[in-house]
C-alpha positions as CSV (number, residue, x, y, z in Angstrom):
1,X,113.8,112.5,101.4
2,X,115.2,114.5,98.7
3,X,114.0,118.0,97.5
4,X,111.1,117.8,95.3
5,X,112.9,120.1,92.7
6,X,115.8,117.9,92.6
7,X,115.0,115.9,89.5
8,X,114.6,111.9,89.5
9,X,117.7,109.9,88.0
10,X,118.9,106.3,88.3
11,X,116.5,103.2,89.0
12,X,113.3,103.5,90.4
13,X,111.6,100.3,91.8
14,X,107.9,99.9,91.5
15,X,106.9,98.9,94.9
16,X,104.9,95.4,96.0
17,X,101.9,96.1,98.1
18,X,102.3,93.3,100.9
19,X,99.6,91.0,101.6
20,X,99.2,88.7,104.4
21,X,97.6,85.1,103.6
22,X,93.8,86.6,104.3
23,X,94.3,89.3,101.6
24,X,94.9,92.4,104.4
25,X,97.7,94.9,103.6
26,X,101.0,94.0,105.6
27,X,102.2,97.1,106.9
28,X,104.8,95.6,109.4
29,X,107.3,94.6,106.4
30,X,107.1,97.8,104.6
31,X,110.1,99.3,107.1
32,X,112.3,96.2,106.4
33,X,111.3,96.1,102.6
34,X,113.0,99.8,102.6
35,X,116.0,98.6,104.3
36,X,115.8,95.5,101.7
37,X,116.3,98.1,98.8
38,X,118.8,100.1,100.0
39,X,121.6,98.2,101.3
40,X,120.8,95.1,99.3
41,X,119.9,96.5,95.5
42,X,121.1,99.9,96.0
43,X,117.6,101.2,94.9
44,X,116.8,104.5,97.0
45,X,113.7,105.7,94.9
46,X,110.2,104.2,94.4
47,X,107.0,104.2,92.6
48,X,103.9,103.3,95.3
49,X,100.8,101.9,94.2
50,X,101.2,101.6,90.7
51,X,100.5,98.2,88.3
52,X,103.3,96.2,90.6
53,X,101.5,97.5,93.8
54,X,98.1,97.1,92.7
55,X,96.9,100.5,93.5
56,X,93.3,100.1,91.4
57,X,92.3,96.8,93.0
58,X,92.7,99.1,96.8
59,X,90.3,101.1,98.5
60,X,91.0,105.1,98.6
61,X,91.6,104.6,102.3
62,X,94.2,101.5,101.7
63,X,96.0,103.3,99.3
64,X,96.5,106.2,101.8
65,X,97.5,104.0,104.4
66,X,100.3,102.3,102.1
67,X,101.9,105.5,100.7
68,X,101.9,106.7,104.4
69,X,103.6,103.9,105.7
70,X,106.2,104.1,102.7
71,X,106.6,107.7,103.4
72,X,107.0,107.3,106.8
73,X,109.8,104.4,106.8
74,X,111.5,105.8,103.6
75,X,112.2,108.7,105.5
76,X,115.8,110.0,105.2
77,X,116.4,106.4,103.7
78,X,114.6,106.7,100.4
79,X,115.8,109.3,97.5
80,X,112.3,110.3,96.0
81,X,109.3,108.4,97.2
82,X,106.8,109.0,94.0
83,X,103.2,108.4,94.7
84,X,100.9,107.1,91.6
85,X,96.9,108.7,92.5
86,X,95.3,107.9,89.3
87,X,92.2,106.8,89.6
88,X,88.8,106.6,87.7
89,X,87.4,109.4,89.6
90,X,88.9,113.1,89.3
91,X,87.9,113.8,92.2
92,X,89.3,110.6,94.4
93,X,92.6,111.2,92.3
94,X,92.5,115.1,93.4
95,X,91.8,113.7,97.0
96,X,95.4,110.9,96.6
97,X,97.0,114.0,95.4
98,X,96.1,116.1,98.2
99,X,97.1,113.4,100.7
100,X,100.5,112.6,98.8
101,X,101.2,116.3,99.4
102,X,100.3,116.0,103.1
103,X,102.3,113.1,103.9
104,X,105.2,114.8,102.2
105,X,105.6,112.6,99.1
106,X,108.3,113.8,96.5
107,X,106.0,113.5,93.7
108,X,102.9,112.2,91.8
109,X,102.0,110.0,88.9
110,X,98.7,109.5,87.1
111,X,97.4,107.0,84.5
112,X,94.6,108.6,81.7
113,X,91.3,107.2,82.8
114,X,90.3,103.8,81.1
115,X,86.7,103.4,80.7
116,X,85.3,106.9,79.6
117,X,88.7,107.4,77.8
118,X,89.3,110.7,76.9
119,X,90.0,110.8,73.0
120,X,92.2,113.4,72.3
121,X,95.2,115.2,73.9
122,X,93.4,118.3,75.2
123,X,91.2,116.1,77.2
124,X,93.4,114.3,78.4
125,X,95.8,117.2,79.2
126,X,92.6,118.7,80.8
127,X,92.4,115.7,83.3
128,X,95.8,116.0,84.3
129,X,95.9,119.6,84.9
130,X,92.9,118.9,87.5
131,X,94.9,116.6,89.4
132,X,98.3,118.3,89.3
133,X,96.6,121.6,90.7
134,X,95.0,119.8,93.6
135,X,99.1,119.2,94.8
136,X,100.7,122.4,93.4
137,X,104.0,121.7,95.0
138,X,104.2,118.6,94.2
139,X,106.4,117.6,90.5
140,X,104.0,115.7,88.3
141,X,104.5,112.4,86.2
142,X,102.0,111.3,83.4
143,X,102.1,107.4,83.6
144,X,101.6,106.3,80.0
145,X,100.5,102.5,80.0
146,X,98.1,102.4,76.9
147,X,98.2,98.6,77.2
148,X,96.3,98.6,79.9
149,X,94.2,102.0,79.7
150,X,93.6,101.8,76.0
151,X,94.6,105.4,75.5
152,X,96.5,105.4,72.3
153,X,97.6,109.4,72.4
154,X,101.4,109.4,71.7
155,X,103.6,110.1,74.6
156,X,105.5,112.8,72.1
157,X,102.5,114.5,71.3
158,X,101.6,114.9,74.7
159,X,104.6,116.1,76.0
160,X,104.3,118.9,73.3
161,X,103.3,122.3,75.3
162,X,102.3,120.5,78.2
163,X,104.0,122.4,80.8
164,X,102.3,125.4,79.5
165,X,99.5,123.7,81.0
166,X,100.5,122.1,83.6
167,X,103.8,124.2,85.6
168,X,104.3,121.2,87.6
169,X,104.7,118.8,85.2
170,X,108.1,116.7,85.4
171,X,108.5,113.9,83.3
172,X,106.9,110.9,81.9
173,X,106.6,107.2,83.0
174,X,107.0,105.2,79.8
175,X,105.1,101.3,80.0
176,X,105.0,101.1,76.3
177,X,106.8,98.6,73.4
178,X,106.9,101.8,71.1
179,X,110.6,102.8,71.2
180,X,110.6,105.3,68.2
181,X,107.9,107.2,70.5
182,X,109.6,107.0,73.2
183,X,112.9,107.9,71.3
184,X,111.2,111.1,70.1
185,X,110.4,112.1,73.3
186,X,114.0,112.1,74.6
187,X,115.2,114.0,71.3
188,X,112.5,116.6,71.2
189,X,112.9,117.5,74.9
190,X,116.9,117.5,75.2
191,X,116.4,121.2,76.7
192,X,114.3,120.8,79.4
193,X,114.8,118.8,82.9
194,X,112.2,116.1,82.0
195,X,112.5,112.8,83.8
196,X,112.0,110.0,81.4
197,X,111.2,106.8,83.4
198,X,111.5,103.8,80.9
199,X,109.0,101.3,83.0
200,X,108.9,98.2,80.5
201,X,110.3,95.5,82.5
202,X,110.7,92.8,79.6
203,X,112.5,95.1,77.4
204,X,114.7,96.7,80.1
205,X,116.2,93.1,80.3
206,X,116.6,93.0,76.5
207,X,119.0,93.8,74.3
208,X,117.1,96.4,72.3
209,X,116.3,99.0,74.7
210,X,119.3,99.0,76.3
211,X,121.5,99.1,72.9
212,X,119.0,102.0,71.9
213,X,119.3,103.8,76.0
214,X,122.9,102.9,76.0
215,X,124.4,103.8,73.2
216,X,122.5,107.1,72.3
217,X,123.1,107.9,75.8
218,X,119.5,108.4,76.3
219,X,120.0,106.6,79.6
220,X,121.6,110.2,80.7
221,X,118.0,111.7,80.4
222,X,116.2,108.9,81.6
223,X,115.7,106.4,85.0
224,X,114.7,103.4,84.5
225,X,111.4,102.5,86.7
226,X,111.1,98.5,86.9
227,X,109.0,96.0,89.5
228,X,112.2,93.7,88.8
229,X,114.3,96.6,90.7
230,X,112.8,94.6,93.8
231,X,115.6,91.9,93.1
232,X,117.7,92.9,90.2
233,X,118.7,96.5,91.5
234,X,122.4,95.7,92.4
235,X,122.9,93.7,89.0
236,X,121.4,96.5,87.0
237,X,123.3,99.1,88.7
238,X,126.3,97.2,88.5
239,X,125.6,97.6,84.7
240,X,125.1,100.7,84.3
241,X,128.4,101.6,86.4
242,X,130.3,99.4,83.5
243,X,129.1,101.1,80.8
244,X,130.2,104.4,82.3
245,X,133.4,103.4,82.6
246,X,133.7,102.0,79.0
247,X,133.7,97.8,80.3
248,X,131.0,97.0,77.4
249,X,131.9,93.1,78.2
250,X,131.5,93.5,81.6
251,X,127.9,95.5,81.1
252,X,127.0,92.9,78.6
253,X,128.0,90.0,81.2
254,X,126.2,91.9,84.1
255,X,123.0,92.2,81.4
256,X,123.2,88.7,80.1
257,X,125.1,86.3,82.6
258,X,126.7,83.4,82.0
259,X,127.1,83.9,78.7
260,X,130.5,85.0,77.1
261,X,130.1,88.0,74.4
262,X,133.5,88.3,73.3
């Protein structure tokens, strides 16, 4: 895997957690799933145990195993292997942290907590800065989804100061509709090596984020982190590869097949 200060670019596929027919994690696939995303969608970094992978719904001890075995069979296949430890708790997130830096994971993500929600940014930076410092090597992602945690704090307000707070701090998965929030983001952080993972699947298949991403060229600041990356990696790539070289009607063909543009 990559070095952890090398900063995350290009897609990033949020990873099924495999399940055989009686509901047990499937461990023995995870190698050939790797393989899968490599030479078949030309995806070489993930996100483990997020929404896609149903990290909440596992046990502490499941989602250890499952980042291991990712680890483990990612290794010097995989890009960046980013490891999501939120978790209700502080202290079972500080504990995924500690074994995502173990393991030798690339990097962490958290979610805010969701039912004791913090209400304002300094809390919220507070419960971050807990978990980051329990994996001090380790680059940290905040994973804002406030459709599903509730936590309205803007992503841009946040990301105001925050490494003053938190060293490790690295960029910012983004699960929301609110482009203008995200937009501000990207503008108000051109400077610094931020990671901006754009993680809304629906709109990454429209045509108003991309025509915002492409041509602002936000894209160059971003990666795009998507559960449809599991399938759709060589078509979006494909895209993306267009639009460097100037073939809008082939980017908009690779986006939108079938369907003739010009």
């Amino acid at each position: 895997m990559a070095s952890p200060k090398r900063r995350l670019q290009g897609l990033v596929a949020a990873t099924i957690t495999p399940m055989t027919e009686h509901g047990e994690i499937n461990f023995s696939v995870i190698g050939q799933y790797v393989d899968y995303l490599v030479e078949e969608q030309g995806v070489k970094n993930i996100f483990v145990n997020g929404t896609t992978g149903e990290g909440l719904s596992l046990s502490i001890s499941e989602r250890c195993r499952v980042a291991e075995e990712w680890v483990t069979r990612g290794r010097n296949k995989l890009d960046q292997i980013v490891i999501h430890v939120g978790a209700l708790s502080l202290k079972e997130s500080q504990e995924l942290a500690q074994h995502a830096a173990k393991i030798g994971a690339d990097g962490i993500a958290v979610i805010a907590p969701f039912f004791l929600k913090p209400w304002n940014k300094d809390i919220l930076v507070n419960f971050l800065k807990e978990v980051a410092a329990a994996a001090p090597a380790l680059p940290f992602y905040y994973y804002h989804i406030p459709a599903l945690t509730g936590v309205k704090i803007r992503a841009e307000e946040l990301l105001d100061g925050i490494q003053e707070k938190i060293p490790t701090f690295q960029g910012l998965k983004f699960s929301d509709t609110d482009l203008l929030d995200f937009g501000q983001c990207v503008d108000q952080n051109r400077q610094r090596q931020f990671a901006f993972l754009f993680g809304v699947d629906e709109h990454q298949r429209g045509l108003k984020s991309w025509t915002f991403l492409l041509s602002y060229g936000s894209y160059r600041m971003c990666c795009f982190l998507s559960s449809t990356y599991n399938y759709l990696g060589k078509k979006t790539n494909q895209m993306l590869e267009a639009f460097e070289r100037k073939d809008f009607s082939s980017a908009l063909n690779y986006q939108f097949p079938r369907k003739n543009h010009f």
